[in-house]
PDB file of N, CA, C and O in Angstrom:
ATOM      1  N   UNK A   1       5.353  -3.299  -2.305  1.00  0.00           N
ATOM      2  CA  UNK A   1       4.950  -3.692  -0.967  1.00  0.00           C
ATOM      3  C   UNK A   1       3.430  -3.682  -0.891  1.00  0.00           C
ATOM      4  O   UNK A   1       2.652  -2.793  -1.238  1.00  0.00           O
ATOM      5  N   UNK A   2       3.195  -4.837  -0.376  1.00  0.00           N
ATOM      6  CA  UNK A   2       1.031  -4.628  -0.314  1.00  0.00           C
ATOM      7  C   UNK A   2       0.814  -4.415   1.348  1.00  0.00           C
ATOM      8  O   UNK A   2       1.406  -4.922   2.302  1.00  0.00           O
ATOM      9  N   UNK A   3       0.330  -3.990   1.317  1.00  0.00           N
ATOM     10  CA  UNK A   3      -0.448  -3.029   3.115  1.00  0.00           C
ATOM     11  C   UNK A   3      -1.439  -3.679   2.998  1.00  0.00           C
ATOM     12  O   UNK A   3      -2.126  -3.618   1.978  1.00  0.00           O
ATOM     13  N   UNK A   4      -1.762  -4.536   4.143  1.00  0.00           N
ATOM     14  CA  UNK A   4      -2.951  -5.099   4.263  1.00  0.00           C
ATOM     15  C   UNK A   4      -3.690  -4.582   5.719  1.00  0.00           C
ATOM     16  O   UNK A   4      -3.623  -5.309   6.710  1.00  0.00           O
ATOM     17  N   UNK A   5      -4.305  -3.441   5.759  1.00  0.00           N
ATOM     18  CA  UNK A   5      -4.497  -2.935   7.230  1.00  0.00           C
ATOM     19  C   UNK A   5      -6.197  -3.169   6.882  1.00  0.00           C
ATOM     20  O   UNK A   5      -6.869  -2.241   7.332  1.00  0.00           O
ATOM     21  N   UNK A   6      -6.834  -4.010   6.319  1.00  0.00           N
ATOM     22  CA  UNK A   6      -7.613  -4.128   5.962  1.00  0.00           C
ATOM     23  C   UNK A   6      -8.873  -2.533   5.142  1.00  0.00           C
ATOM     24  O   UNK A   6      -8.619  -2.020   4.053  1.00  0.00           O
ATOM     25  N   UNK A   7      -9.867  -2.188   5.868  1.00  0.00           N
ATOM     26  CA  UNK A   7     -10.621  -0.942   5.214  1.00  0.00           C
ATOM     27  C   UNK A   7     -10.038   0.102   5.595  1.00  0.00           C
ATOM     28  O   UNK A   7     -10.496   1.163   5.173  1.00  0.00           O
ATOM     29  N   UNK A   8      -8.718   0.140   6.611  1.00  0.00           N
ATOM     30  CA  UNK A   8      -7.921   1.354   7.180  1.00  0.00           C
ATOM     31  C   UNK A   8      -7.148   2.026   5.652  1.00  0.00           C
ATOM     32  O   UNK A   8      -6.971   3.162   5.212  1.00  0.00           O
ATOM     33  N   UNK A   9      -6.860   0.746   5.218  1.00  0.00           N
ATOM     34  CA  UNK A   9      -5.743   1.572   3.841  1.00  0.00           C
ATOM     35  C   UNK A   9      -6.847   1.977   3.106  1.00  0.00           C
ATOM     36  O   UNK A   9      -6.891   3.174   2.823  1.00  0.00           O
ATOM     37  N   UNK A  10      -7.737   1.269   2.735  1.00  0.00           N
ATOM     38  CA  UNK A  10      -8.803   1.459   1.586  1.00  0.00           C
ATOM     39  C   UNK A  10      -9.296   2.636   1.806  1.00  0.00           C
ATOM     40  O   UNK A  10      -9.354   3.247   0.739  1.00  0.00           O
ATOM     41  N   UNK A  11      -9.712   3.302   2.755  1.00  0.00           N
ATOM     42  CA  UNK A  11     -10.651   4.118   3.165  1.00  0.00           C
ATOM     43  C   UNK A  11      -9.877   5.602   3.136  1.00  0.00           C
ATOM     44  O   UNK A  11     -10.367   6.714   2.938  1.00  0.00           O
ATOM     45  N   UNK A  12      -8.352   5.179   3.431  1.00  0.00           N
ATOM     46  CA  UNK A  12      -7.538   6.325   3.242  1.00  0.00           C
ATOM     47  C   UNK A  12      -7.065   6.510   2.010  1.00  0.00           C
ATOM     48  O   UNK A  12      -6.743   7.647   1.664  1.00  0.00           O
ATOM     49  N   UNK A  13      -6.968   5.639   1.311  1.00  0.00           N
ATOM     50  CA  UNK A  13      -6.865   5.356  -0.611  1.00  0.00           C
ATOM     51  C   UNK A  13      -7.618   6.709  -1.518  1.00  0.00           C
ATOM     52  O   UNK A  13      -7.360   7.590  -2.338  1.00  0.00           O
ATOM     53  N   UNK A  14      -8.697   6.143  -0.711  1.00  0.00           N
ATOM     54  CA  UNK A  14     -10.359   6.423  -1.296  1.00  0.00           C
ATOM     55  C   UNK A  14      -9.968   8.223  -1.198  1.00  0.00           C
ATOM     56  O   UNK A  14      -9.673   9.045  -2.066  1.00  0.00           O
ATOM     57  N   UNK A  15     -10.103   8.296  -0.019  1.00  0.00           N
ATOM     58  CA  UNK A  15      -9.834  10.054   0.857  1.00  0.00           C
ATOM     59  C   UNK A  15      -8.510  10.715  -0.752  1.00  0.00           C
ATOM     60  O   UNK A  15      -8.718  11.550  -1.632  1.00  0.00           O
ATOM     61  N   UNK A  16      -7.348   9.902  -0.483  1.00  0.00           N
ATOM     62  CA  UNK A  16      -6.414  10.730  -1.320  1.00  0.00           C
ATOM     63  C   UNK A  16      -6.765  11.067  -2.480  1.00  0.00           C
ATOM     64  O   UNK A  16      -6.967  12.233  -2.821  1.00  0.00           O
ATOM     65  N   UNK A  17      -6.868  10.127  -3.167  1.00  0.00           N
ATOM     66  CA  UNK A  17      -7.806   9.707  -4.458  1.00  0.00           C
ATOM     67  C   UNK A  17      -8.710  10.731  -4.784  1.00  0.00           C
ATOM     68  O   UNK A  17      -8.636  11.408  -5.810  1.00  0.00           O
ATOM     69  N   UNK A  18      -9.857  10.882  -3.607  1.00  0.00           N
ATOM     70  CA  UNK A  18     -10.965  12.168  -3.866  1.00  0.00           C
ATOM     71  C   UNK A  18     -10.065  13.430  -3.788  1.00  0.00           C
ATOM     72  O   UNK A  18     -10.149  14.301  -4.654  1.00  0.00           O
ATOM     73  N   UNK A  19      -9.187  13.524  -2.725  1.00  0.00           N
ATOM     74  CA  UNK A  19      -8.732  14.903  -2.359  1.00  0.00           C
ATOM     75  C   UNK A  19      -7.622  15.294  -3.637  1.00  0.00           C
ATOM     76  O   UNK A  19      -7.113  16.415  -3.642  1.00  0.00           O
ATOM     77  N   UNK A  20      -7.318  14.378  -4.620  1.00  0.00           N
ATOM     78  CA  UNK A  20      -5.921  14.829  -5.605  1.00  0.00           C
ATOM     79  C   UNK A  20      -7.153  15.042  -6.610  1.00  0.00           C
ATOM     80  O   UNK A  20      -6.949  15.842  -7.523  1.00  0.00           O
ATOM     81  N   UNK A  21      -8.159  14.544  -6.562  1.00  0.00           N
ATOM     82  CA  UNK A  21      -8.824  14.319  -8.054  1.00  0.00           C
ATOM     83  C   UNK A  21      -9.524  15.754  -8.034  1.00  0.00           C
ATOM     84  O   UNK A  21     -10.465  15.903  -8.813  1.00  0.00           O
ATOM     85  N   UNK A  22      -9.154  16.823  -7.218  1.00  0.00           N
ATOM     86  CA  UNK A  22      -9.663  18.131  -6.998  1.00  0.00           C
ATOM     87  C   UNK A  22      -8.732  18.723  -6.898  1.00  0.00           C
ATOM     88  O   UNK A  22      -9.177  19.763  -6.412  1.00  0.00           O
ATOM     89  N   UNK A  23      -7.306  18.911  -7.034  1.00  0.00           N
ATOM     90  CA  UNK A  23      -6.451  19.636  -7.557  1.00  0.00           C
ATOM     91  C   UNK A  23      -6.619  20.177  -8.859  1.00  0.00           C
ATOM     92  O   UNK A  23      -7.230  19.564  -9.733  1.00  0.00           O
ATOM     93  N   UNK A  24      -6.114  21.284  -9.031  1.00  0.00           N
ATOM     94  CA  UNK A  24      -5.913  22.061 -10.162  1.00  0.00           C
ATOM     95  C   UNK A  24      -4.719  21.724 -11.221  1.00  0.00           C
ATOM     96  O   UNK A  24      -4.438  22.651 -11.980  1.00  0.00           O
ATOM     97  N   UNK A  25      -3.944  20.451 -11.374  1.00  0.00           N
ATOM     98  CA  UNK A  25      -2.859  19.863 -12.109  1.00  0.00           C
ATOM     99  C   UNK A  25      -3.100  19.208 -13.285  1.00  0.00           C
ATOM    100  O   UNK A  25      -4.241  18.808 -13.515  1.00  0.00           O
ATOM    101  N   UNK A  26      -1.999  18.989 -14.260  1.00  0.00           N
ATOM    102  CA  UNK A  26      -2.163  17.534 -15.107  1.00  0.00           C
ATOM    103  C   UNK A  26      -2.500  16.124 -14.517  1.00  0.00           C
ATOM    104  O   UNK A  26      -2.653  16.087 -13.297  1.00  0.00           O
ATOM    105  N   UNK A  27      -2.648  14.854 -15.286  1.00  0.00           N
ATOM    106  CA  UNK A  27      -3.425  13.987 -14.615  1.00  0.00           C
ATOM    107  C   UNK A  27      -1.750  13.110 -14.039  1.00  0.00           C
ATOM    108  O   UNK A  27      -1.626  12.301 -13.120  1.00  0.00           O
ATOM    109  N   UNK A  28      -0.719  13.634 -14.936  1.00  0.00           N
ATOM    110  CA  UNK A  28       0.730  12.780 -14.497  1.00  0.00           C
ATOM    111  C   UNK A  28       1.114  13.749 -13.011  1.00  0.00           C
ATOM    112  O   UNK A  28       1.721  13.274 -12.051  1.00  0.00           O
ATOM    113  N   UNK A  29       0.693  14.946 -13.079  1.00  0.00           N
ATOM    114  CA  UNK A  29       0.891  15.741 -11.465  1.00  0.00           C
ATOM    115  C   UNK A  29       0.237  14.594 -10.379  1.00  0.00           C
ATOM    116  O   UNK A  29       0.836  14.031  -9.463  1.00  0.00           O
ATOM    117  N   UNK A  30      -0.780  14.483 -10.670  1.00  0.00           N
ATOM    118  CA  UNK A  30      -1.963  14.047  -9.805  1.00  0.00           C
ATOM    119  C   UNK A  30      -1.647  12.106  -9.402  1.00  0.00           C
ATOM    120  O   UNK A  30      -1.846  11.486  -8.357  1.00  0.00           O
ATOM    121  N   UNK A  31      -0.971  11.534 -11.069  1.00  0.00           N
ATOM    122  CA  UNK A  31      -0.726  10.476 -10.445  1.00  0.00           C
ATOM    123  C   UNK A  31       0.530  10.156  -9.439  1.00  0.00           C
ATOM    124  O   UNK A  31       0.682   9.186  -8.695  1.00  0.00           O
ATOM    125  N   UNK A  32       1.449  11.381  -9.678  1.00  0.00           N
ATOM    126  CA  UNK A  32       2.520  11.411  -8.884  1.00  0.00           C
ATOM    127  C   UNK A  32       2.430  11.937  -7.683  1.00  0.00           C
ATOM    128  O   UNK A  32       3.118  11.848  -6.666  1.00  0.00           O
ATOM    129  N   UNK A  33       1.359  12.565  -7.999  1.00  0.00           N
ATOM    130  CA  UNK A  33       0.741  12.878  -5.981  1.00  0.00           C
ATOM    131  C   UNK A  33       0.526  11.533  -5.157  1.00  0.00           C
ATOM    132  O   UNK A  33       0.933  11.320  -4.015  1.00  0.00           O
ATOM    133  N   UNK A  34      -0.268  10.589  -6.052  1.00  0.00           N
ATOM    134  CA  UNK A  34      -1.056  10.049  -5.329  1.00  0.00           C
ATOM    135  C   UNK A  34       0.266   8.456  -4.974  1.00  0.00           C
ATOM    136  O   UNK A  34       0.083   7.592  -4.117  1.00  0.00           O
ATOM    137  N   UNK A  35       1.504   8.540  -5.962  1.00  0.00           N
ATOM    138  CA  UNK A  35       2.356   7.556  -5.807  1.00  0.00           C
ATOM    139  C   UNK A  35       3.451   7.950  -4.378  1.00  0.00           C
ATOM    140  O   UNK A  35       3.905   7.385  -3.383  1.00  0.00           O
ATOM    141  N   UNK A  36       3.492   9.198  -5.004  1.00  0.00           N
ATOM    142  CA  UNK A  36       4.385  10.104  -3.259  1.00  0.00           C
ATOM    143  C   UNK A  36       3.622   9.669  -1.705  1.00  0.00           C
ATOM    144  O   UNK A  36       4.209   9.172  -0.743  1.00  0.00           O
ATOM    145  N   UNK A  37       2.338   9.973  -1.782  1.00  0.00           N
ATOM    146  CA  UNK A  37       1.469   9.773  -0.735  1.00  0.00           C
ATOM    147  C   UNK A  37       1.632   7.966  -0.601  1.00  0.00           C
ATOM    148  O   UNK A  37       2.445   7.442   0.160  1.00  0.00           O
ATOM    149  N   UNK A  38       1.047   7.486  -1.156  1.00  0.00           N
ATOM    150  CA  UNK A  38       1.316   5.741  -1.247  1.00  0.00           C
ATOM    151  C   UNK A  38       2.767   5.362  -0.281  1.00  0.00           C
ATOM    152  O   UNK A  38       2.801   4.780   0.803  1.00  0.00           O
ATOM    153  N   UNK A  39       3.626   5.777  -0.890  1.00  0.00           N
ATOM    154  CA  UNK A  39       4.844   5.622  -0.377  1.00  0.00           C
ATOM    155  C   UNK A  39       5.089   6.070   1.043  1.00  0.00           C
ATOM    156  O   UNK A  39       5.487   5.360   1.966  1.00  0.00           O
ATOM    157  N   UNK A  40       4.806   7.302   1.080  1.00  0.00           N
ATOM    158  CA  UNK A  40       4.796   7.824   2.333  1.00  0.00           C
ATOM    159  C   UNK A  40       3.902   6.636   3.599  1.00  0.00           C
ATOM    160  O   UNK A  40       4.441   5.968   4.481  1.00  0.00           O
ATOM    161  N   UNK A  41       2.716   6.708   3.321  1.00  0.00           N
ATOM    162  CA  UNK A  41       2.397   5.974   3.855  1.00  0.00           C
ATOM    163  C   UNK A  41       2.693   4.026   4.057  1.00  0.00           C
ATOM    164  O   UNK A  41       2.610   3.337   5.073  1.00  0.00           O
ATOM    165  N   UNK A  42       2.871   3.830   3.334  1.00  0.00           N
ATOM    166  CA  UNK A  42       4.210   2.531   3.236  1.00  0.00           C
ATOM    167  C   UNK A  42       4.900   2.622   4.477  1.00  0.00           C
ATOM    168  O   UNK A  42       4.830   1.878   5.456  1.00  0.00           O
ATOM    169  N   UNK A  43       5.785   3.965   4.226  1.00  0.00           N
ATOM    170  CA  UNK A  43       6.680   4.043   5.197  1.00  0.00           C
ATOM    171  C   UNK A  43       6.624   4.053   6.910  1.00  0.00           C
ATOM    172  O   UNK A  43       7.419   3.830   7.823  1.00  0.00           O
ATOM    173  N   UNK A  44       5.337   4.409   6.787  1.00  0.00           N
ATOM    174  CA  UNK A  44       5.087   5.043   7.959  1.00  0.00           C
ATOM    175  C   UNK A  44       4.397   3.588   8.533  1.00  0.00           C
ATOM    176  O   UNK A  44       4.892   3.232   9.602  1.00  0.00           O
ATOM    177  N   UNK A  45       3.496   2.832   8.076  1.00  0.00           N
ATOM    178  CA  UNK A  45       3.411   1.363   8.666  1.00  0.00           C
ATOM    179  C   UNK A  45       4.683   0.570   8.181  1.00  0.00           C
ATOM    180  O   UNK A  45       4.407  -0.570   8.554  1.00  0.00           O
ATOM    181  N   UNK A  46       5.584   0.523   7.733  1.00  0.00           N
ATOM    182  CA  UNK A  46       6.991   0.236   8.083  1.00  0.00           C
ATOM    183  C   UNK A  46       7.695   0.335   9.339  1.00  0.00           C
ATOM    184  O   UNK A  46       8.237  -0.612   9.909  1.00  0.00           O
ATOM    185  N   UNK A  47       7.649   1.822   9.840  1.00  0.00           N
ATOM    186  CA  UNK A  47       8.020   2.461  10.592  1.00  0.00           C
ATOM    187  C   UNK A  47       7.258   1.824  11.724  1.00  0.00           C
ATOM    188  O   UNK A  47       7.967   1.366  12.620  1.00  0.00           O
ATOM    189  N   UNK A  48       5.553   1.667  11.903  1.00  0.00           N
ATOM    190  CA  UNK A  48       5.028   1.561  12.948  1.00  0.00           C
ATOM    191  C   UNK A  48       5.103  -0.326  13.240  1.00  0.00           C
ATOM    192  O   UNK A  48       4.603  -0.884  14.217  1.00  0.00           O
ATOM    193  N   UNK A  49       5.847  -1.011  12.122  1.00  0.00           N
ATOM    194  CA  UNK A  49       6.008  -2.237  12.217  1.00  0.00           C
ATOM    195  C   UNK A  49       7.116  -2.432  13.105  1.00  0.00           C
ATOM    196  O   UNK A  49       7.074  -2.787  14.283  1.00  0.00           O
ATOM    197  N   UNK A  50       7.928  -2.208  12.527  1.00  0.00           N
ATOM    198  CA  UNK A  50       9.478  -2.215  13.308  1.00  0.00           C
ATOM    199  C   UNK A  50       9.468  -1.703  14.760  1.00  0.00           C
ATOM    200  O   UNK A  50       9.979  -2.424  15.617  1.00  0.00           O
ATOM    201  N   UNK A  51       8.900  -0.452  15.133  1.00  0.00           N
ATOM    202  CA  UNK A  51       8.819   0.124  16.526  1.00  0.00           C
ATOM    203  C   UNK A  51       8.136  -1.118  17.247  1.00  0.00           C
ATOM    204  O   UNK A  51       8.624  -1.619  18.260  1.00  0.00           O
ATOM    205  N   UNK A  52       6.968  -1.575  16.646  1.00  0.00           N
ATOM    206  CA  UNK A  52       6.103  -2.600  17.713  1.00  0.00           C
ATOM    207  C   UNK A  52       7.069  -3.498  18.143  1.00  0.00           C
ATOM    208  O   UNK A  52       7.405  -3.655  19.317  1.00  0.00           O
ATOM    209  N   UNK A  53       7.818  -4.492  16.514  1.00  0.00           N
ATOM    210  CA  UNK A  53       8.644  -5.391  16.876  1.00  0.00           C
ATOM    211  C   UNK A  53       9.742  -5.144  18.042  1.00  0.00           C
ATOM    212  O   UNK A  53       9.949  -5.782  19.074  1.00  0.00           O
ATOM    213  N   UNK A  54      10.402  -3.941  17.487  1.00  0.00           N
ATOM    214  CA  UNK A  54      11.288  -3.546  18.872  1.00  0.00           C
ATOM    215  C   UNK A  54      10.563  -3.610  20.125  1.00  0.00           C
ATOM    216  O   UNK A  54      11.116  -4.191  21.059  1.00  0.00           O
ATOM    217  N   UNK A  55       9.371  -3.087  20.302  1.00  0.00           N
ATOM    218  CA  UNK A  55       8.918  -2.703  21.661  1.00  0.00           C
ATOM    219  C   UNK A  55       8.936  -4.555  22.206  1.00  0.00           C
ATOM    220  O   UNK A  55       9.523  -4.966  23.207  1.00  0.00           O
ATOM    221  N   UNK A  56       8.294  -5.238  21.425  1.00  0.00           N
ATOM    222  CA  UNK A  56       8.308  -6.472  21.947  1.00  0.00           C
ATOM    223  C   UNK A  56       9.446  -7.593  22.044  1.00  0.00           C
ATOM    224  O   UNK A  56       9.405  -8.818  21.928  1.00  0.00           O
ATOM    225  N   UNK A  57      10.286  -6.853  22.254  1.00  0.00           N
ATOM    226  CA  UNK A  57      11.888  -7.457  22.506  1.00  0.00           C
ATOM    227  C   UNK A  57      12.297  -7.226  23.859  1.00  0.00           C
ATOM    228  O   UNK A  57      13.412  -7.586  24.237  1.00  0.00           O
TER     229      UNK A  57
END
């Protein structure tokens, strides 16, 4: 799925990215942090897609 929320995703990318790359883990911990988080957030403009659509019904 590509998220196009324009510098909103990027900027929060950027944030996770810095904040995992300062964990104390292996680098496969860290990429699976950062694929969990991805997703999560996916979901959640999923989530905030569908509510709008509903609301505008």
């Amino acid at each position: 799925m590509k998220i196009d929320n324009g510098g909103e995703y990027a900027y929060w990318l950027a944030d996770i990215k810095e904040f995992v790359s300062q964990m104390d883990a292996t680098e496969i911990e860290k990429r699976a942090c950062i694929a969990y988080l991805i997703s999560w957030y996916q979901r959640r403009v999923l989530h905030r897609i569908k509510r709008e659509e509903y609301e505008a019904i």
